[in-house]
C-alpha positions as CSV (number, residue, x, y, z in Angstrom):
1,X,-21.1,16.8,21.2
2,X,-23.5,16.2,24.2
3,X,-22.5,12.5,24.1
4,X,-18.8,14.1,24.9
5,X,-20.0,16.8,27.6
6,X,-21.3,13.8,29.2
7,X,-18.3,11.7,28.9
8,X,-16.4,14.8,30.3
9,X,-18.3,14.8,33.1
10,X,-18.7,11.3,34.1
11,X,-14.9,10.7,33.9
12,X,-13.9,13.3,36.5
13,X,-16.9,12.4,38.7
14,X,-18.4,16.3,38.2
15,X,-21.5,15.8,36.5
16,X,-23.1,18.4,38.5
17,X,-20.0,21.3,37.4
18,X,-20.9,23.9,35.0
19,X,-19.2,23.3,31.9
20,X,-17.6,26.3,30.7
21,X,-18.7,27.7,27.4
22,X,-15.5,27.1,25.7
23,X,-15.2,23.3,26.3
24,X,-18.9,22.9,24.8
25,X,-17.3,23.9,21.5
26,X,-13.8,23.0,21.1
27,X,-12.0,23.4,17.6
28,X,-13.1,20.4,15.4
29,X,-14.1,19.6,11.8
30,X,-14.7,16.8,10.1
31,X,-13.2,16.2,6.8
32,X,-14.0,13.9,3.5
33,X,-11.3,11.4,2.8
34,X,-9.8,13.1,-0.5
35,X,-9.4,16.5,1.3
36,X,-8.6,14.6,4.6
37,X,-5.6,13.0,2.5
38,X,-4.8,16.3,1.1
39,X,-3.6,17.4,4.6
40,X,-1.6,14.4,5.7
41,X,1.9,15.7,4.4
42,X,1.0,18.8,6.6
43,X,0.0,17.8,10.3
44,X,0.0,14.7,12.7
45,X,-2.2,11.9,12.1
46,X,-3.8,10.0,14.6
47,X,-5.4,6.9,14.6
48,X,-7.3,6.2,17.8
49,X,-8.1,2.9,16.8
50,X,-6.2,-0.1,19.1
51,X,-2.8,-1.1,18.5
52,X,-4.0,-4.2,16.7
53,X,-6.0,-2.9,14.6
54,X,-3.4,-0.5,13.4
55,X,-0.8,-3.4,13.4
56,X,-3.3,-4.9,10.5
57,X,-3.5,-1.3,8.3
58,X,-3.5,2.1,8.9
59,X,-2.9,5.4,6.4
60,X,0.6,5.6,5.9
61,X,2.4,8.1,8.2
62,X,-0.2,7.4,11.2
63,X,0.7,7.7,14.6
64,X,-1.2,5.0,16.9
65,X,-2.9,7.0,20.3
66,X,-5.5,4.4,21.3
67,X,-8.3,5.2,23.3
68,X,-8.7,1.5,24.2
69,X,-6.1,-1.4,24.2
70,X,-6.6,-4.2,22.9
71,X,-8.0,-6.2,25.7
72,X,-10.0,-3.2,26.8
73,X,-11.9,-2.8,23.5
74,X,-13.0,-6.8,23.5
75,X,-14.2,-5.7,26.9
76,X,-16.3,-3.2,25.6
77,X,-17.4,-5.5,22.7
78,X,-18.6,-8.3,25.1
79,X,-20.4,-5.9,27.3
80,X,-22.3,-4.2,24.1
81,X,-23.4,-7.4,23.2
82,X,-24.8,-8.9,26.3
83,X,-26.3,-5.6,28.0
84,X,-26.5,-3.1,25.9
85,X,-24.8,0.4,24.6
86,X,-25.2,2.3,27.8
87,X,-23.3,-0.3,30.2
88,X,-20.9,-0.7,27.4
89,X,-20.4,3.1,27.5
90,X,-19.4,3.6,31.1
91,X,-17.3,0.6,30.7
92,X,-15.5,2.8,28.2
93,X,-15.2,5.8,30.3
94,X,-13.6,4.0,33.5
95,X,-11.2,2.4,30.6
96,X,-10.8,6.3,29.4
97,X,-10.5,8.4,31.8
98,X,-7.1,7.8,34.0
99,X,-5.4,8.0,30.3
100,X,-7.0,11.6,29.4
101,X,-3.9,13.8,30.7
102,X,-1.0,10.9,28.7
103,X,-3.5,10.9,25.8
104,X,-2.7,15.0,25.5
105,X,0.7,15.1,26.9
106,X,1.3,12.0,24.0
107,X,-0.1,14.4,21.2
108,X,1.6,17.6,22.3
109,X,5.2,15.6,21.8
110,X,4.6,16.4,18.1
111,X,4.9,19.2,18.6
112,X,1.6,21.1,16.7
113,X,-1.3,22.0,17.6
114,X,-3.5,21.3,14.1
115,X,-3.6,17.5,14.1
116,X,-6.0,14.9,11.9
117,X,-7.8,11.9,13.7
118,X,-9.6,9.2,12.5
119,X,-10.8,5.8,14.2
120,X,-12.6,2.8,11.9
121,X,-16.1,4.3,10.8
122,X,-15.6,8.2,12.4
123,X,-17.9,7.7,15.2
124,X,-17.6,7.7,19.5
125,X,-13.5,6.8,19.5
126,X,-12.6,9.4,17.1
127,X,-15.4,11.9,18.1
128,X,-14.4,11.8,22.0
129,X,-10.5,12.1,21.1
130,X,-11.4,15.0,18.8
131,X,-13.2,17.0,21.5
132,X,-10.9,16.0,24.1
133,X,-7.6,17.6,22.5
134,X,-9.8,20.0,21.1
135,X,-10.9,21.2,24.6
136,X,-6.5,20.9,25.2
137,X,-6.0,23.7,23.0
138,X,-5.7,21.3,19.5
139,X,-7.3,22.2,16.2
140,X,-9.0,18.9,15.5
141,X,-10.0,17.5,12.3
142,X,-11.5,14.4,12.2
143,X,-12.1,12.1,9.0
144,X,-15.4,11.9,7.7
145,X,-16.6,7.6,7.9
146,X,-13.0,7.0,9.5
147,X,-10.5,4.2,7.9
148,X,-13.4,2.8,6.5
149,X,-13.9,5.7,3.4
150,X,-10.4,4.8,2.9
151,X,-10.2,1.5,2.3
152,X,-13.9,2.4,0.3
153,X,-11.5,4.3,-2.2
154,X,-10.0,1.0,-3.3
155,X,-13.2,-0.1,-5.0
156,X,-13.5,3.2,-7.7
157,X,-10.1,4.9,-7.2
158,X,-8.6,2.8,-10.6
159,X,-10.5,3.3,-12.9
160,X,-9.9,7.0,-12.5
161,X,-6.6,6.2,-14.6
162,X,-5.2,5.3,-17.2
163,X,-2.3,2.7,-16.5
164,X,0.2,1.5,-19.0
165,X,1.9,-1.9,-18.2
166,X,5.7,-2.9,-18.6
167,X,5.8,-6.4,-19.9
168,X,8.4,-9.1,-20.4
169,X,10.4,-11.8,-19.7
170,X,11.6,-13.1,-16.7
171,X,15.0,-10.5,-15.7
172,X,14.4,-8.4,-18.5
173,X,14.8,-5.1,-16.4
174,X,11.6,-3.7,-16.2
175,X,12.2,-2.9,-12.4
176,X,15.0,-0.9,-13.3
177,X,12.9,0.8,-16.6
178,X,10.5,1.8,-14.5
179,X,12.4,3.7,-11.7
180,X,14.3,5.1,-15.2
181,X,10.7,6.2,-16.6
182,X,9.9,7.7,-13.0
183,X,13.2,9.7,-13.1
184,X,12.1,11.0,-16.9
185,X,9.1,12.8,-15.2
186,X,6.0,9.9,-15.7
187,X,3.7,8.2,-13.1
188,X,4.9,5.1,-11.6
189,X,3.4,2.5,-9.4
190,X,6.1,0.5,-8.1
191,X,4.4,-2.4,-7.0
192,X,7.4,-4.6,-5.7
193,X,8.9,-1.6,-4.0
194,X,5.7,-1.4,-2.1
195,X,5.4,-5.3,-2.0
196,X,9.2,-5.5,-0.3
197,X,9.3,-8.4,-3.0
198,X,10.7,-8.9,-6.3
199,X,7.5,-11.2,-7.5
200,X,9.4,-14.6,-8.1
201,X,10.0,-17.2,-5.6
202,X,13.4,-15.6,-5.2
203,X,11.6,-12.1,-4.7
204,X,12.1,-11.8,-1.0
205,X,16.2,-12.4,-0.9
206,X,17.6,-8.9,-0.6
207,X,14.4,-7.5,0.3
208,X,13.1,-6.3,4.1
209,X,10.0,-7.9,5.4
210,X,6.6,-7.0,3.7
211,X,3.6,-5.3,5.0
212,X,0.7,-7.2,5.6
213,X,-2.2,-7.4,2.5
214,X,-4.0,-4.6,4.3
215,X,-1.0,-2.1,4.2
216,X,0.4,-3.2,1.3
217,X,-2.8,-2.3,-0.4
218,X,-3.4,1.1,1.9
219,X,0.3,2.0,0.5
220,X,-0.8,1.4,-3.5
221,X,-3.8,3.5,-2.4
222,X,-2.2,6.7,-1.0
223,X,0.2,6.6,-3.6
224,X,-2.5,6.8,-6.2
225,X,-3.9,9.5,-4.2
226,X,-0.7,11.6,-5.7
227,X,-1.3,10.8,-9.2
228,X,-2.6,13.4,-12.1
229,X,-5.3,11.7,-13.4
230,X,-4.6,13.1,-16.5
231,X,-1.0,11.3,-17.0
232,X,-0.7,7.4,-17.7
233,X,0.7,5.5,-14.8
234,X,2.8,2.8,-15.7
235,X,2.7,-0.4,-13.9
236,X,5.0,-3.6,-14.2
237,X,2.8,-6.6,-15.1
238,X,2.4,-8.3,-11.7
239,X,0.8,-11.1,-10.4
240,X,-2.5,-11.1,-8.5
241,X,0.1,-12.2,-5.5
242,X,3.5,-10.9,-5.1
243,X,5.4,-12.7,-2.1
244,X,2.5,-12.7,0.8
245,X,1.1,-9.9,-0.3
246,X,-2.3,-9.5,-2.9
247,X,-2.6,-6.3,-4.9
248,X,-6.7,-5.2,-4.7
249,X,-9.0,-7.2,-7.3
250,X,-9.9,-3.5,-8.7
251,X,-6.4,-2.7,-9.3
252,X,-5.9,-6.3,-11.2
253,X,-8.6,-5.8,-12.5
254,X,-7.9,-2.2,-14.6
255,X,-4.3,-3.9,-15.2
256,X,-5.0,-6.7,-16.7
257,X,-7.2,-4.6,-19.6
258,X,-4.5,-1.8,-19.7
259,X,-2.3,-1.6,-23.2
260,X,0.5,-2.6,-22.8
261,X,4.8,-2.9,-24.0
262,X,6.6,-5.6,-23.8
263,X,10.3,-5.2,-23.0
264,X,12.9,-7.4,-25.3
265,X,16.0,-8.5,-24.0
266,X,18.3,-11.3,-25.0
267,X,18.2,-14.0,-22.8
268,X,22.2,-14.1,-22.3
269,X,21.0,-10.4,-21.0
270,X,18.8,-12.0,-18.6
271,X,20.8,-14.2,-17.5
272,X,23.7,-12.2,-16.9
273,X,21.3,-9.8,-15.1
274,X,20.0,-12.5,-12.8
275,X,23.2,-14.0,-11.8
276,X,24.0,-9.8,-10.9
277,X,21.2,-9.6,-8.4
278,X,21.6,-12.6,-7.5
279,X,25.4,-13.6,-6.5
280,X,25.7,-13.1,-3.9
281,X,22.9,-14.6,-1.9
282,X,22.9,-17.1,0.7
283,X,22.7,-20.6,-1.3
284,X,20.2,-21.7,1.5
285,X,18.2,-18.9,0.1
286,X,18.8,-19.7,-3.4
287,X,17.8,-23.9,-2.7
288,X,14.7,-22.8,-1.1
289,X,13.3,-20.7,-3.9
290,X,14.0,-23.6,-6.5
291,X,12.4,-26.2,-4.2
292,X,9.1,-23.6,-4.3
293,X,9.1,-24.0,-8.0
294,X,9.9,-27.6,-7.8
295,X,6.5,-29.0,-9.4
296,X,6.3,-26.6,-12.0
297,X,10.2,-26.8,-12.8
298,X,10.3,-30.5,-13.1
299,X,11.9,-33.1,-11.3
300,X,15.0,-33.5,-13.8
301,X,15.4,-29.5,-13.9
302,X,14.9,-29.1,-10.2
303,X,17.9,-31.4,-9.8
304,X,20.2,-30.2,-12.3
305,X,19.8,-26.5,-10.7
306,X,20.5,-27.7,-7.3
307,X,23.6,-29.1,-8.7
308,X,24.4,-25.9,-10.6
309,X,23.9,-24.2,-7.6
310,X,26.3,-26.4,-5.4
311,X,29.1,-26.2,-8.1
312,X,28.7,-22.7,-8.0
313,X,27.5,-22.2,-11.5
314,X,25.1,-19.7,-10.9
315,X,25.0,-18.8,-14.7
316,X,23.5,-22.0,-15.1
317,X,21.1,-22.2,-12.3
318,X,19.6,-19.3,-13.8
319,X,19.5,-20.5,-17.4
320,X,17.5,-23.8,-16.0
321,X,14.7,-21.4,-14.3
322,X,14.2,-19.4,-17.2
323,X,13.1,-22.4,-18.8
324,X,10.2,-22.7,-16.8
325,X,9.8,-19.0,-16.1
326,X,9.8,-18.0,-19.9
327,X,7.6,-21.1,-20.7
328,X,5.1,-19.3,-18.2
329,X,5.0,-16.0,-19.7
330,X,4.5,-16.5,-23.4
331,X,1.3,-18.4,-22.3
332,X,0.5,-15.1,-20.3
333,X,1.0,-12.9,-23.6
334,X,-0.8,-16.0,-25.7
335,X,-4.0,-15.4,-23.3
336,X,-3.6,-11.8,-22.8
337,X,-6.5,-9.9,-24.2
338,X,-5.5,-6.3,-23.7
339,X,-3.8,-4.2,-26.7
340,X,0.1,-3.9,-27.3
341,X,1.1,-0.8,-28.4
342,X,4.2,-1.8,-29.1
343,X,7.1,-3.7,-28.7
344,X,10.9,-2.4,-27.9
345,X,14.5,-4.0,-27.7
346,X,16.2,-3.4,-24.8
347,X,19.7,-4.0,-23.7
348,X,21.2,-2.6,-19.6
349,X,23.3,0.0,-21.3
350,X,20.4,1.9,-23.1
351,X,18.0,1.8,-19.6
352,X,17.5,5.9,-20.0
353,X,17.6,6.2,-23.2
354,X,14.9,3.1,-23.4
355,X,12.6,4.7,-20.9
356,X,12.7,8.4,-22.8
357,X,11.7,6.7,-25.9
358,X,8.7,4.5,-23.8
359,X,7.4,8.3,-22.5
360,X,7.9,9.3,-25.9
361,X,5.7,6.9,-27.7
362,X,3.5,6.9,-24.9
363,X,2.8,10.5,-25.1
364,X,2.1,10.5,-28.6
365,X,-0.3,7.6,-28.6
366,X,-2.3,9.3,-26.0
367,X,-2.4,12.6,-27.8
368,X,-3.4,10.7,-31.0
369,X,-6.1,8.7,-28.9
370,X,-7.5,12.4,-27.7
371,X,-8.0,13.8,-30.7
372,X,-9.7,10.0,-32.1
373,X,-12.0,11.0,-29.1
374,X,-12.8,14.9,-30.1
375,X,-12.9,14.5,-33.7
């Protein structure tokens, strides 16, 4: 921590006082990301990164103390460039140094004293922040190769599992099986909860605004982190994209050669379903998700649900979308490549006792596929 004692003493102007032994080694630790993550449900996070960098993606539950702001750290960046790390260090210590005493007053208001820290690779911002709460009385640990060994995680983390993917038709339910399978005890990764999206071009009506890609992703991430690796996760079968938002290319990936079930319901069901979620949305809405689909709908379609949709016949707007959107998912099962275990009937008044008989069968074909493997 020299690099610190020195940045101590240039920013009060004392480089000649004697450091007192106990601000030489202040309480810090560094910690790898999986036990770093470990900890996050029990102390403050910080991320000492700038606010726009934490506007972009940041562990969920993060608290933003920036060393820099945003202008201040292009500052810095320019001056590395053009002369050199030790200019574009004292450039950083005249930033930093009025803000030490709000930096510590800002991470006492919550209120404990063992706090986590991390900046983007775990180097100078996070390593000066850590020793200067440390030397405030805080019990610092600080996250081994910073936000970067998180986002790392993405690249292995999935194939850790074992995912099992809900399949079906367009308003089939599978949202609503999965929460049910969730509440019977399994794994779930609810991917549109995460998304704030439904997948379809209607999938943002009733919904809040979605993350950004980075966030989005960093939430599928630390709810993996969660998971027994030893249990299937189920997983709705998803598009690469769902609203604005893309799920990682590893996580696709590991889905798209998952087994999977596929969910029948009648399409009256689906319909009926649709027009439930559905009913009562804002028309403007409605018009603006069939004109997204307009190309792949079809001119005459496209027409005939608009004028569904201004005679209030929302029963048959939905019937005319289905035509495109079933047409588009039996060529997804025609090219899919990954096993079906199985397939089951499903109507709205048998969600739980659908999703008990899904764990069921589940269990029981990975038992069976154990004991293939041991015998």
């Amino acid at each position: 921590m020299l690099l610190c004692i020195d940045t101590f003493q240039l920013i009060t102007d004392t480089s000649s006082l004697r450091i007192p032994d106990q601000f030489i080694q202040p309480l810090t630790s560094s910690l790898p990301i999986r036990k770093f993550l470990t900890e996050i449900a029990h102390k403050p996070v910080f991320d000492v990164r700038t606010p726009a960098e934490y506007a972009q993606g940041h562990l969920p539950g993060a608290i933003n103390l920036p060393l820099f702001s945003n202008d201040e750290r292009a500052v810095i960046g320019t001056i590395y460039k053009q002369h050199g790390r030790d200019k574009a260090v004292r450039a950083g210590l005249k930033f930093a140094g009025p803000k030490l005493p709000e930096l510590v007053d800002q991470a006492d208001k919550e209120g404990s004293k063992q706090v986590l820290m991390y900046c983007w690779r775990g180097g100078l911002r996070s390593g000066s922040m850590a020793w200067l709460l440390g030397t405030a009385g805080f019990d610092v640990s600080v996250l081994e190769g910073g936000y970067k060994s998180f986002r790392n995680l993405l690249k292995t983390i999935f194939s850790e599992f074992r995912f099992i993917v809900i399949s079906g038709n367009t308003g089939s339910g599978k949202t609503d099986l999965l929460h049910e399978i969730r509440r019977g005890g399994a794994q779930v990764l609810d991917l549109e909860a995460l998304a704030c999206h439904k997948g379809s071009a209607f999938g943002s009506i009733g919904e809040t605004e979605q993350p950004g890609t980075e966030q989005f992703q960093n939430d599928i991430l630390f709810t993996m982190i969660s998971f027994d690796a030893g249990k299937p996760v189920f997983i709705e079968d998803e598009s690469l994209s769902i609203g604005r938002v893309v799920m990682p290319d590893e996580l696709y990936a590991v889905k798209n050669a998952a087994p999977f079930i596929e969910v029948l319901t009648s399409r009256e069901e689906r319909i009926a379903r649709l027009v439930h979620i559905y009913g009562n949305a804002d028309h403007n809405r409605l018009e603006e998700g069939i004109m997204r689909i307009e190309k792949r709908l079809g001119g005459l379609n496209t027409k005939k649900a608009l004028e569904a949709l201004g005679n209030g016949d929302l029963a048959e707007v939905a019937s005319l979308l289905l035509t495109y959107y079933d047409k588009a998912y039996h060529k997804a099962v025609t090219n899919k490549k990954k096993e079906a275990l199985f397939s089951i009937p499903y109507t709205f008044d048998r969600t739980r006792q659908t999703a008990l008989e899904i764990i069921q069968r589940v269990h029981t074909y990975q038992h069976n596929r154990t004991s293939q493997e041991f015998s």
